[in-house]
C-alpha positions in Angstrom: -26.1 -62.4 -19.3 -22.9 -60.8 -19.9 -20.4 -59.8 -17.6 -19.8 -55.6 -17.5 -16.3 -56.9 -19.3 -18.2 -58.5 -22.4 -20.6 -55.6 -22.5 -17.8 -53.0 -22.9 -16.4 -54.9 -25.0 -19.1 -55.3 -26.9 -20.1 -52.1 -27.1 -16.2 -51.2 -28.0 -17.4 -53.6 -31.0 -20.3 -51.6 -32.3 -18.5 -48.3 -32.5 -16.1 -49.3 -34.1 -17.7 -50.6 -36.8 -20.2 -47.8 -37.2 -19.2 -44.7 -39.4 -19.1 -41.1 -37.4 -21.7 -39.1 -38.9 -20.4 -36.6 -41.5 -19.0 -33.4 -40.4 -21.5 -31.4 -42.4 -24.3 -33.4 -41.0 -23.1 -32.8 -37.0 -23.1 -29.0 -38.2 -26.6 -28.3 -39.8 -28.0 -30.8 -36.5 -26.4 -28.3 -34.1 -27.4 -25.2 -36.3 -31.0 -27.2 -36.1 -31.1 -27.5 -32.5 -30.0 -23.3 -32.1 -33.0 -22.6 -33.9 -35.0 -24.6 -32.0 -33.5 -23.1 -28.9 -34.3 -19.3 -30.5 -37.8 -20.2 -31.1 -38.7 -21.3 -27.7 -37.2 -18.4 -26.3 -38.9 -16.1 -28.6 -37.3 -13.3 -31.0 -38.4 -10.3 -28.6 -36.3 -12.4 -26.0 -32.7 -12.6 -28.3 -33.4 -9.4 -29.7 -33.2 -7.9 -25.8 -30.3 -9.9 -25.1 -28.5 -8.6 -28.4 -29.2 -5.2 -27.1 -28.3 -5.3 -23.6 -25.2 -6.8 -25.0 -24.6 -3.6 -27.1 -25.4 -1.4 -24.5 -22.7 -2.8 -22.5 -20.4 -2.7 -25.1 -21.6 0.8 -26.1 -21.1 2.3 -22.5 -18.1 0.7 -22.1 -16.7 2.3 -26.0 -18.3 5.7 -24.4 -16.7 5.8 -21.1 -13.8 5.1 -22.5 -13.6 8.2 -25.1 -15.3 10.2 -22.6 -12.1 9.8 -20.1 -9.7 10.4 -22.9 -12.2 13.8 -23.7 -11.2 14.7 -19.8 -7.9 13.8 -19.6 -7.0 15.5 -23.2 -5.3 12.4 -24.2 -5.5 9.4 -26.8 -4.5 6.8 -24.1 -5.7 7.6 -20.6 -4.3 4.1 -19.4 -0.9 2.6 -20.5 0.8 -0.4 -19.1 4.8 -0.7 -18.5 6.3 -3.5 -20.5 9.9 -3.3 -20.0 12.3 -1.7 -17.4 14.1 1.7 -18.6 12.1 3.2 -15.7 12.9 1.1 -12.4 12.6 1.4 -10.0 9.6 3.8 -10.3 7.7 1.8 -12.3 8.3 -2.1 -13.3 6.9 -4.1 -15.9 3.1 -4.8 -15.5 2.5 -1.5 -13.6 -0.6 0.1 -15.4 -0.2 4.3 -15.5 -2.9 7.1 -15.8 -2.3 10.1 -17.9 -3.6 13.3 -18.3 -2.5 16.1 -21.3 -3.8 19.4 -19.8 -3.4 21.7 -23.0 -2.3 24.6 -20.9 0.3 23.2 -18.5 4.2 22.9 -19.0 6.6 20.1 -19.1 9.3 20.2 -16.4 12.2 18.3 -15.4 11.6 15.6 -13.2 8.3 15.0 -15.2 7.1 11.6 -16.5 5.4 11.3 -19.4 4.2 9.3 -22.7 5.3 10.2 -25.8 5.1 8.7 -29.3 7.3 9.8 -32.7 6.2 9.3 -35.8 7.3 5.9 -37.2 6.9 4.4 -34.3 4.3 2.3 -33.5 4.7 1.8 -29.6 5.0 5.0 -27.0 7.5 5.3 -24.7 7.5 6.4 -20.9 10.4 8.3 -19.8 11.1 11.1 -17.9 12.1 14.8 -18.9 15.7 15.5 -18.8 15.6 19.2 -20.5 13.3 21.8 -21.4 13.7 24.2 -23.7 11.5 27.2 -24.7 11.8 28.5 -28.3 9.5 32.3 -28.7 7.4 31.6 -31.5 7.3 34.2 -34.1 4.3 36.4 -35.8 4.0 35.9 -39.4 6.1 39.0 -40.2 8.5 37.6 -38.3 8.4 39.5 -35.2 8.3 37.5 -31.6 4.9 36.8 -30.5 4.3 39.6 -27.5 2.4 36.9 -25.0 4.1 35.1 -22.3 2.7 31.9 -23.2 3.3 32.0 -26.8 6.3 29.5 -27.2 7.3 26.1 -28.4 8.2 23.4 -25.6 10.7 21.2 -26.3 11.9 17.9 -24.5 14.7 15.7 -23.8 14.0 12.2 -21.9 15.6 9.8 -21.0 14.9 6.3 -18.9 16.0 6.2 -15.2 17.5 3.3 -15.5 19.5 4.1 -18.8 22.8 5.2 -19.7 21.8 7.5 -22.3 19.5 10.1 -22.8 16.4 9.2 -25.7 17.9 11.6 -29.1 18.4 7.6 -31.1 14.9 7.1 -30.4 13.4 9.9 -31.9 13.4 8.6 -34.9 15.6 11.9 -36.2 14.3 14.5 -34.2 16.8 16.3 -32.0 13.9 17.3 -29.3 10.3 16.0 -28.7 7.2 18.4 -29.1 4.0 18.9 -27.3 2.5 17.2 -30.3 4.8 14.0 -29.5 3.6 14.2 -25.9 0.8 11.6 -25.3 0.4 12.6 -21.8 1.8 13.2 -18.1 2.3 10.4 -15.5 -0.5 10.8 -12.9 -0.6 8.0 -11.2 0.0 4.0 -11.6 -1.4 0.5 -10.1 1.9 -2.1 -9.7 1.9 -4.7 -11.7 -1.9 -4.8 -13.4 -0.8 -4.8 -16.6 0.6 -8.7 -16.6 -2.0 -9.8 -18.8 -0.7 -7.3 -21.3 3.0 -8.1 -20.7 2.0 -11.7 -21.5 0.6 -10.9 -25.1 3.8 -8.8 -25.6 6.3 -12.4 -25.0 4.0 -14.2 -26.7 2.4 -12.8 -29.8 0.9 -16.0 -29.9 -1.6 -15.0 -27.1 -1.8 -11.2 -28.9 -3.1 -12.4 -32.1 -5.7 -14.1 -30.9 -6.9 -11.0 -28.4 -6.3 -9.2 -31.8 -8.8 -11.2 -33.7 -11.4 -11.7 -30.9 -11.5 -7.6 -30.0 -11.1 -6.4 -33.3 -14.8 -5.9 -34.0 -14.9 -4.1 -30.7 -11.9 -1.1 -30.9 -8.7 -1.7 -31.4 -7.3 0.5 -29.2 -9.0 0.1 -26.3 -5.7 0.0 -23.3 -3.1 0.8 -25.8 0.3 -0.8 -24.7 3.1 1.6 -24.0 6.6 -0.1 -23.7 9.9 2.0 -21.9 13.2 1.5 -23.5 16.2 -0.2 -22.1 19.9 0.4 -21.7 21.2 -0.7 -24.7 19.5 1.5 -27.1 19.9 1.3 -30.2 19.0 3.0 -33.9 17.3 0.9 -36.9 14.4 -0.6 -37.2 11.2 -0.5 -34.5 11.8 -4.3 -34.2 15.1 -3.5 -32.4 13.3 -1.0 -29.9 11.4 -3.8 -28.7 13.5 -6.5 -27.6 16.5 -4.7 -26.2 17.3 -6.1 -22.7 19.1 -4.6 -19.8 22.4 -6.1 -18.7 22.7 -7.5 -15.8 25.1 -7.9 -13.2 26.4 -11.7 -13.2 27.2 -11.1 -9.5 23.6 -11.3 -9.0 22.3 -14.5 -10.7 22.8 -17.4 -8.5 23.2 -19.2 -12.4 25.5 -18.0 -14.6 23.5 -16.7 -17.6 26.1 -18.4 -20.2 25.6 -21.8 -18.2 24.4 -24.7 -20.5 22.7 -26.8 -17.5 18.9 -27.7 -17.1 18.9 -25.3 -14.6 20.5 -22.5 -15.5 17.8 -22.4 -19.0 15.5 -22.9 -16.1 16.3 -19.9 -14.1 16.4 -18.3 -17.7 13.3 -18.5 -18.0 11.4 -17.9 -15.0 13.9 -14.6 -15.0 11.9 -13.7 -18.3 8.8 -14.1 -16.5 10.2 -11.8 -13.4 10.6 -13.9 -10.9 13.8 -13.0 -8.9 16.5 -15.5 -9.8 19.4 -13.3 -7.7 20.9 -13.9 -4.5 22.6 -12.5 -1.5 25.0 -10.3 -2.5 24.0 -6.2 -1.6 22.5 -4.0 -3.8 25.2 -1.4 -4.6 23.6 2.6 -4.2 23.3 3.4 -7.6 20.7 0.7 -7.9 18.9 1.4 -4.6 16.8 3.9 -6.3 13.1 3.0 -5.8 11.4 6.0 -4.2 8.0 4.3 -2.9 9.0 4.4 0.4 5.5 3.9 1.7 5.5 0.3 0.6 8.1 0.1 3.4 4.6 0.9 5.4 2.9 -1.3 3.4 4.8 -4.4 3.8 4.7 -4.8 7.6 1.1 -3.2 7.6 -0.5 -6.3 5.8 2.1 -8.8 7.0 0.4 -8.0 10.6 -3.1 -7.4 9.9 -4.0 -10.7 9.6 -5.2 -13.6 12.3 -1.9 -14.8 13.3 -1.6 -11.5 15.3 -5.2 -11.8 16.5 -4.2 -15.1 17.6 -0.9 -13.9 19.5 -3.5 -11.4 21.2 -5.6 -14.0 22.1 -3.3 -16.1 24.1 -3.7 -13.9 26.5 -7.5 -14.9 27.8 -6.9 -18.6 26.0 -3.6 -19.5 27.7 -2.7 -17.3 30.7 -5.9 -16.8 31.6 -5.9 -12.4 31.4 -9.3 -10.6 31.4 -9.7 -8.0 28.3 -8.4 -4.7 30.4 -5.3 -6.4 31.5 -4.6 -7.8 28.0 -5.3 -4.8 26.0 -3.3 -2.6 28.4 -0.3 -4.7 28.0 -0.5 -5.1 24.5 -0.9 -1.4 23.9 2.2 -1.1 25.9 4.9 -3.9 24.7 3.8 -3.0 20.9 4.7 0.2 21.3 8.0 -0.1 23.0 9.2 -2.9 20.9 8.1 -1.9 17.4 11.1 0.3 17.6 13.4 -2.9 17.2 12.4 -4.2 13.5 11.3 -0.4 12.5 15.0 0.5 13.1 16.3 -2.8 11.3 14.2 -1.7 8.6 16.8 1.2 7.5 19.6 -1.1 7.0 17.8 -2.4 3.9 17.6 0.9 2.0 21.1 2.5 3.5 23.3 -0.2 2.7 21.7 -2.4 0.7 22.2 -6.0 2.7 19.8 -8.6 4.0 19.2 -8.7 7.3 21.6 -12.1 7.9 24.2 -10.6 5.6 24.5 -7.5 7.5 24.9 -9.2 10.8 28.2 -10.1 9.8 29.0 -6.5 10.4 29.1 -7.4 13.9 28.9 -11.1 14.2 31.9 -11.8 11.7 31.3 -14.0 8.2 31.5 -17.3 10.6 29.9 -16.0 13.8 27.1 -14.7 11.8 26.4 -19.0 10.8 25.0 -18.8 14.1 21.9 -16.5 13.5 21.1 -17.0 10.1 20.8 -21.3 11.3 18.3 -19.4 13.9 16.8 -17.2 11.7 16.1 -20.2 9.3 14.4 -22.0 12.0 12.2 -19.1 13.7 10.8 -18.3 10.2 10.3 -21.7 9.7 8.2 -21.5 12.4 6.2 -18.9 12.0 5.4 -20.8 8.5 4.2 -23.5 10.6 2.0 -21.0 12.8 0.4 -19.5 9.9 -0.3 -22.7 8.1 -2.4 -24.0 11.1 -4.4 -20.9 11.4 -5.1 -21.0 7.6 -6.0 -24.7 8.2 -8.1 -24.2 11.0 -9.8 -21.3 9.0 -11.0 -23.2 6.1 -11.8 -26.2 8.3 -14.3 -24.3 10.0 -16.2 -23.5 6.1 -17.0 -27.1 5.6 -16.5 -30.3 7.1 -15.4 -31.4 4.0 -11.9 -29.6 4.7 -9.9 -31.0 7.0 -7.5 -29.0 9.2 -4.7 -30.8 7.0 -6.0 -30.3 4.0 -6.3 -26.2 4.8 -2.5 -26.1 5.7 -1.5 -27.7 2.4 -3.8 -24.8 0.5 -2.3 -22.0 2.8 1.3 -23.2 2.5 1.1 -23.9 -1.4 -0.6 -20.4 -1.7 2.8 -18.5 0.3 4.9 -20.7 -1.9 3.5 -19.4 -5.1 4.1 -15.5 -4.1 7.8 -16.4 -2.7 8.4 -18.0 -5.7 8.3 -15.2 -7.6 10.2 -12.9 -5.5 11.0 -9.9 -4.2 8.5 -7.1 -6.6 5.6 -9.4 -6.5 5.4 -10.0 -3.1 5.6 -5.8 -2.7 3.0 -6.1 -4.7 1.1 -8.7 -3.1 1.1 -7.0 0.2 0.2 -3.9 -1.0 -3.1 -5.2 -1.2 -3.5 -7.9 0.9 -4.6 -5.7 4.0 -7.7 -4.5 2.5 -9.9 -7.6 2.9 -8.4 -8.7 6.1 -9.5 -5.1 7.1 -12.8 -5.5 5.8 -13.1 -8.7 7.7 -12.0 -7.2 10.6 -14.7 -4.7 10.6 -17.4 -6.9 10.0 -16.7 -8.8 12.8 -16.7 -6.1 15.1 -20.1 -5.1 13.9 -22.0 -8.6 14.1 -20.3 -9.2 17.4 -20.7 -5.8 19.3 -23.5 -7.3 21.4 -21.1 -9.6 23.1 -18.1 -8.1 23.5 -20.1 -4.6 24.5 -21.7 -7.2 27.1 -18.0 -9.3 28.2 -16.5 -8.5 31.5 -13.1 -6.5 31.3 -11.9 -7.6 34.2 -9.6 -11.0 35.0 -11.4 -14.2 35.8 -8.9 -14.7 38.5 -6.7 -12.2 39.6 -3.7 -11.3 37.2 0.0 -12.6 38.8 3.3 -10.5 37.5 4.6 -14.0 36.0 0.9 -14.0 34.4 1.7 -9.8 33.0 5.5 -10.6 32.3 5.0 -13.8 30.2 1.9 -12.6 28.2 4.0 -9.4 27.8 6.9 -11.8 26.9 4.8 -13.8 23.9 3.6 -10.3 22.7 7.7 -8.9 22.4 8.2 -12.4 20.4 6.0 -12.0 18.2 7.2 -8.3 17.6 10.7 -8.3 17.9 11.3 -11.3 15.6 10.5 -9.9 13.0 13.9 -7.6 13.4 16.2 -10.1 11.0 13.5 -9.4 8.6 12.9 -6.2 8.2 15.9 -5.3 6.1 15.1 -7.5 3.2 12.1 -5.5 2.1 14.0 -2.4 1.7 17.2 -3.3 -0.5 16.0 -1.5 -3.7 14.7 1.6 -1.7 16.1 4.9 -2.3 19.8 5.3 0.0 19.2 8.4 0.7 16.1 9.0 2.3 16.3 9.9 5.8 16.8 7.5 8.6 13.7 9.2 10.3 11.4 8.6 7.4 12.1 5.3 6.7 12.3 4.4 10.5 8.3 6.1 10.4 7.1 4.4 8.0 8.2 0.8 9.1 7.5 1.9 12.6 3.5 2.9 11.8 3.4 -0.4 9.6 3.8 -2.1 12.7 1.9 -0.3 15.4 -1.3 0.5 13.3 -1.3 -3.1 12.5 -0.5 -4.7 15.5 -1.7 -2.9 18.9 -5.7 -3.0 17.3 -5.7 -6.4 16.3 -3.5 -8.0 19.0 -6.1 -6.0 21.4 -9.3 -7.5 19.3 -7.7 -11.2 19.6 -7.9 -10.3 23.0 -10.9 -8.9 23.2 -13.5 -11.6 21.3 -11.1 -14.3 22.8 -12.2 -13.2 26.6 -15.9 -12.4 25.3 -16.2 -16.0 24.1 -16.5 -17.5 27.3 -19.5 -15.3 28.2 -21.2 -16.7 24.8 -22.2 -20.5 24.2 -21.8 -20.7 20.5 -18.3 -18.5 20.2 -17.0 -20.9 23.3 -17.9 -23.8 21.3 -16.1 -22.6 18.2 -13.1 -21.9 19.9 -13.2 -25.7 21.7 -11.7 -27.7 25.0 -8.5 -26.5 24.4 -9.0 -23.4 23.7 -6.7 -23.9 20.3 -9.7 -23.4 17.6 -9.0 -19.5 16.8 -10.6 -20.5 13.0 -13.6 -22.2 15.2 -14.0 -18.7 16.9 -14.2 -16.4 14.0 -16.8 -18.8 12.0 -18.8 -18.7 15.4 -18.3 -15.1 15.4 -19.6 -14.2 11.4 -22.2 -17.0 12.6 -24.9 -14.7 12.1 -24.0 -13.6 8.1 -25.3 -16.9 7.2 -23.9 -18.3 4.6 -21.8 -15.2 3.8 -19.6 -15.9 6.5 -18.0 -18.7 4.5 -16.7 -16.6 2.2 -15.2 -13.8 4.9 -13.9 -17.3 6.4 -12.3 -18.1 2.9 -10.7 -14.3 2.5 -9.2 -14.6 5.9 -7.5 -17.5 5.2 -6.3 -16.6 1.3 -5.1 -13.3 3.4 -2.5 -15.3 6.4 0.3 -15.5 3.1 0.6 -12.0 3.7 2.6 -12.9 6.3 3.8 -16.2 5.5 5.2 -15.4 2.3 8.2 -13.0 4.0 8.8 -15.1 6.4 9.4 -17.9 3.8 11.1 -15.3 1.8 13.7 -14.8 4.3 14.0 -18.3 5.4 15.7 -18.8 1.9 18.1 -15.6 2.3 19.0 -16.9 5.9 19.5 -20.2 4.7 21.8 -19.2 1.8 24.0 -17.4 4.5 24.9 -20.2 6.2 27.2 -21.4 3.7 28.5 -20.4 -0.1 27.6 -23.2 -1.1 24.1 -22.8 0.3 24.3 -19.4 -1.4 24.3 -21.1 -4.9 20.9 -22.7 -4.7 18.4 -20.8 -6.4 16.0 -19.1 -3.8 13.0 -20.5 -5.3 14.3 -24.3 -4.8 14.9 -23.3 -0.9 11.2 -22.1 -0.4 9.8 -25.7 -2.2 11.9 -27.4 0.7 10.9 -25.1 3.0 7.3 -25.7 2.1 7.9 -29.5 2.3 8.9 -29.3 5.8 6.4 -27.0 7.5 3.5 -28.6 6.2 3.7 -32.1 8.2 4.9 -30.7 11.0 1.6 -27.8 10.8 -0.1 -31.1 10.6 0.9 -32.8 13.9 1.1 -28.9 15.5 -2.2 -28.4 14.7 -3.5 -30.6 17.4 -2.2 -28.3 20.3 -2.1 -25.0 18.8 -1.6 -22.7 21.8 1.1 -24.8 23.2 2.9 -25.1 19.8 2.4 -21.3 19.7 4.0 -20.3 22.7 6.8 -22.3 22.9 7.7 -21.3 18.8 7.6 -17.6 20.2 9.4 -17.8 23.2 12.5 -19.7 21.8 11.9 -16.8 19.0 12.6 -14.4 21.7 14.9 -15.6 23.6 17.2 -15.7 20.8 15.9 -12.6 19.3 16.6 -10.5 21.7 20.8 -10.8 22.4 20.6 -10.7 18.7 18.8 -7.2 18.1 21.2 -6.1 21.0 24.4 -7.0 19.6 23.3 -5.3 15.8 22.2 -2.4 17.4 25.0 -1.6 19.8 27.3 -2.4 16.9 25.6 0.1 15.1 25.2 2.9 17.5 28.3 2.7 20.0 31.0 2.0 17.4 29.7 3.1 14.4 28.5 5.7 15.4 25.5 5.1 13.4 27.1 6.3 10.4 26.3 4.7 7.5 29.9 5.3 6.3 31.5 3.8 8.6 30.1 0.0 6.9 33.0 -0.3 4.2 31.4 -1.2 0.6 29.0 -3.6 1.1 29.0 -5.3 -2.3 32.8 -5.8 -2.0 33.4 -6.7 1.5 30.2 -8.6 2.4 31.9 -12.0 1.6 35.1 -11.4 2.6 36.3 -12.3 6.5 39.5 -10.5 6.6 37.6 -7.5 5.9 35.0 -8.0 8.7 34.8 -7.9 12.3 36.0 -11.6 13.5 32.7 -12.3 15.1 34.4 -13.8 18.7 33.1 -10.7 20.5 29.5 -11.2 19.4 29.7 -15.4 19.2 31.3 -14.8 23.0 27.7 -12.3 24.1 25.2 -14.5 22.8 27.1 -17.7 25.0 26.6 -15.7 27.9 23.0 -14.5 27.0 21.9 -18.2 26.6 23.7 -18.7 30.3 21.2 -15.7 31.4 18.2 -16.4 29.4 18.1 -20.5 30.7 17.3 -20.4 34.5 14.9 -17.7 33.1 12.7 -19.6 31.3 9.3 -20.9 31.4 8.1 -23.5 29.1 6.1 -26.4 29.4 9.5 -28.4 28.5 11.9 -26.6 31.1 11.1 -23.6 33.7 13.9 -22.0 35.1 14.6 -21.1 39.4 13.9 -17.7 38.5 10.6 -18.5 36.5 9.8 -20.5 39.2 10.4 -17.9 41.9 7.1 -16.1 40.6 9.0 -13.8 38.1 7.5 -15.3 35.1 9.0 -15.6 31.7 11.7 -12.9 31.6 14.1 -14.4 29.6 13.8 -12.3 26.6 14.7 -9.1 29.0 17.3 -10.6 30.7 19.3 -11.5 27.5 18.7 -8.4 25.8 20.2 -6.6 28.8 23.0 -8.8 29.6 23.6 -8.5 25.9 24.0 -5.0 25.4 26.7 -4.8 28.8 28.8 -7.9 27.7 28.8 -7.2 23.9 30.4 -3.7 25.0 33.2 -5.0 26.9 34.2 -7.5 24.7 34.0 -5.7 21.4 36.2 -2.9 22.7 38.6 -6.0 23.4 37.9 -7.4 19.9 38.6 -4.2 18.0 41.4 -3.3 20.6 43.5 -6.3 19.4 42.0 -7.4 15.6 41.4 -3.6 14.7 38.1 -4.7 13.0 
């Protein structure tokens, strides 16, 4: 016997000592075995599969030159490589063109065009027309109305210079140029195809492996840059925009591992800038829906079912009394971020940045350390939701092993930044939406069969301090509202922006803070959705698998899309955790953003760990100090804002220059003086499991968050007046 030492050994022994067979010889075996694999099959068998293959391939060839017959144009599809045309379209975003024969360019358009000797179009938009009369052949003009050459001047939006040094010669374009109008676009599709582009590497070999399909099947169109310039098509290419150093948070001519770091994840898009406001002439994206967009998804998710739900699950309210006061709260306080919202577009700041409008450069330390930590929190929230969600698709995953996924995942779309995480949540709603539905309609037995009214009847402290968690989770996202909207367009109306945050929020919020509610009260009148959501009530992920029970095994997969969806809101809140955190301090400020999320990430996920235990009470007492903060906060911005700036936009003295300055800011003891007081009113106020205050305890409920915001708005008055009587800023 030899010992499984000596017989590896051994066999180590043999093969080394025997020859490899010949390359040729490994070929004609495997050759030999394909044969043999043909003949079982049968030739009527590979000859079906070679056809269904080329009908694929044949309908896929047709449909694509049938949609360039419709649209009248060579490339129907076109994909953005570079950034002459931000902010309405960034790299990656994939257009759609049409060339109707009998319609006319005018200014404002956007379109494709393509001059000869140059291999790549360009998208730009119309700057001039011009209408030359054509003439007959004896040289009168042509007598119809249409009967006239069209010609074009472009230029990029985001270009100095109009386009005459890329036309190759040509003083205008033609219609012949004109590959086609701008119909519509998808953000940031195209990646794929930006990635051939920076590494030709990658292109080649798509080159080689579609060739014997059709080359041109998505042809590539690139838009110029700033610095254009006239030679060879080479040059075109790999022009780059300058950029302001006052953005990078690493100077570009830097040397360090870092800086080459930051290099090149800036080549890659991510958002390597910091803190400093976007001056107006770059605040110039138009697509103010994805204003809407943004808090839309970031609510329409299960952390806001499970906010409704504490309602049944911890204070014990029956499904009327729950939905009515949802219904109500979210209304009312939806106003707060949807107003915050504006600051972002109109002056360009992030929320914590802006607050030292008010709060002064030092005084403002106060709210962003708050800020930093109530984000940080809501990470923690999110992650044990996610957890709990993918726990309950196999009892393979651990709740701890689900946070890790869910944290790791809103890592990877803070990472990259600002335009991807637009992007992200523009289409992140859709299957939590789809989930959402699906629910209702395998569940609509019970909850058409739950009682509405309260198991026991409903206290005011019971009404005030559900109505209390609700506001929380509502209001708090005010210092984060203004981050999403820094590259939006200045001078849009206050009202339409205001709109569009405001229906982000109460279209996502009141239904699905109401249906938390609502399967949450129904579960105790069904067996299986009572077990799923446990003891403790604290197993909203054991709810909803008990709930898409009846799908079978489909239901692991809506499980799996619920979870993959709770970064949607995660991910701003991480976002915003870095900006906060970097306005602490200047020195805070010159960490890149995407180190502070990997930190961020470290912390929240062993503390999601231990949380997850007690969700509900970790829950509550995360959105009630959330509030009770919140609220003085929101006050003192707003009254700011409206009493003595008159809620002119003017009135803020340049942004870019003064943000960083104190001597050119309010000195922040008015605000730093409000919010002392507020914490004086809020405290006997409270109700927590830790500490309930005399008037709490009275029967009043949790009422801090009302108190402070009121006592806020009188104190901050009288003391400002002082401030700015005796400062003069």
């Amino acid at each position: 016997m030899h010992s499984p030492r000596q017989q590896t050994a051994s066999a180590a022994s043999r093969t080394s000592t025997t020859e490899p067979l010949p390359l040729l010889t490994t070929t004609i075996a495997m050759f030999a075995e394909e044969l043999k694999t043909f003949r079982r099959l049968g030739l009527r068998y590979v000859l079906l599969q070679v056809l269904n293959f080329a009908s694929v391939l044949a309908s896929g060839l047709m449909m694509w030159k049938g949609l360039g017959l419709v649209t009248n144009t060579e490339s129907p599809i076109v994909v953005v490589l570079s950034g002459s045309m931000e902010p309405a379209f960034y790299r990656g975003d994939l257009l759609f063109l049409t060339n109707p024969t009998s319609e006319r360019y005018v200014n404002g358009d956007i379109t494709v065009y393509k001059v000869p000797g140059a291999d790549i179009p360009i998208v730009h938009r119309v700057l001039e027309t011009h209408d030359v009369p054509l003439k007959s052949k004896k040289g009168t003009v042509a007598a119809a109305p249409l009967a006239s050459k069209q010609l074009l001047l472009t230029k990029g939006d985001n270009n100095n210079i109009d386009d005459i040094e890329l036309y190759q010669g040509l003083e205008y374009l033609e219609r012949k140029h004109i590959v086609g109008k701008v119909r519509g676009f998808l953000p940031y599709v195209g990646y794929v195809t930006i990635a051939m582009n920076d590494f030709p590497q990658l292109n080649n070999v798509s080159l080689r492996f579609s060739s014997a399909f059709d080359s041109g099947f998505v042809k590539m169109a690139t838009m110029e840059k700033d610095s254009l310039s006239t030679g060879s098509e080479e040059k075109i290419q790999v022009v780059t925009i300058e950029s302001s150093p006052s953005y990078e948070q690493v100077e570009e001519n830097s040397d360090t591992r870092l800086a080459r770091f930051t290099s090149w994840l800036s080549r890659w898009g991510v958002e390597t800038h910091g803190i400093p406001p976007i001056p107006e002439e770059r605040r110039t994206d138009p697509r103010l829906y994805q204003i809407f967009l943004m808090w839309f998804s970031a609510n329409i998710n299960i952390l806001a079912f499970s906010t409704g739900a504490a309602g049944p699950a911890f204070f014990g309210l029956g499904i009327r009394t729950s939905a009515l006061i949802g219904l109500v709260v979210d209304s009312l306080t939806a106003t707060i971020p949807a107003y915050f919202a504006v600051f972002g577009p109109k002056l360009g700041t992030r929320a914590m940045v802006q607050s030292r409008y008010s709060w002064g450069y030092y005084g403002a330390i106060i709210p962003s350390i708050l800020n930093v930590l109530t984000n940080e929190g809501f990470l923690i929230i999110t992650a044990i939701l996610g957890g709990q969600l993918l726990a309950g698709v196999s009892g393979n995953v651990t709740t701890s092993v689900g946070v890790v996924i869910i944290s790791i995942i809103a890592l990877g779309v803070t990472f990259a930044g600002y335009q991807i995480l637009h992007w992200y949540e523009a289409l992140c709603w859709i299957p939590s939406l789809a989930v959402f539905v699906i629910m209702i309609g395998v569940g609509s037995k019970t909850l058409v069969n739950a009682p509405i009214t309260d198991p026991t009847p409903a206290t005011a402290a019971m009404i005030l301090t559900y109505g209390a968690t609700l506001a929380s989770n509502v209001v708090s996202w005010a210092p984060l509202t203004p981050d999403y909207g820094v590259h939006h367009r200045g001078d849009a109306s206050d009202f339409k922006i205001f709109s569009y945050a405001y229906l982000g929020f109460f279209l996502s919020m009141v239904p699905v803070h109401i249906l938390g509610a609502v399967f949450t009260a129904a579960a105790y009148s069904n067996p299986s959705w009572q077990a799923g959501l446990g003891d403790g009530n604290n197993n909203i992920g054991g709810l909803i698998a008990a709930v898409l029970e009846p799908v079978g095994g489909f239901s692991k997969f809506l499980l799996i899309v619920l979870a993959l969806t709770l970064p949607s809101s995660a991910s701003p809140t991480l976002y915003t955790t870095c900006t906060s955190f970097m306005t602490i301090s200047s020195v805070f400020a010159r960490i890149p953003r995407f180190i502070l999320a990997v930190i961020a990430v470290a912390v929240c996920i062993p503390v999601a760990i231990v949380g997850a235990t007690r969700f509900y009470s970790t829950m509550v007492q995360i959105l009630s100090f959330i509030g009770y903060w919140s609220s003085p906060f929101a006050v003192i911005v707003l009254t700011e804002h409206f009493l003595f700036r008159h809620n002119r936009w003017c009135a803020y003295p340049d942004p870019p220059t003064t943000y960083n300055k104190p001597h050119l800011l309010p000195p922040g003891y008015a605000a730093t003086f409000t919010f002392a007081v507020c914490v004086g009113a809020i405290v006997p106020c409270m109700a927590q499991e830790w500490w309930t205050g005399p008037v709490a305890k009275a029967g009043a409920g949790d009422v801090g968050m009302l108190v402070g915001g009121a006592v806020g708005v009188v104190v901050y008055v009288g003391a400002r007046g002082l401030e700015r009587k005796y400062f003069g800023r």
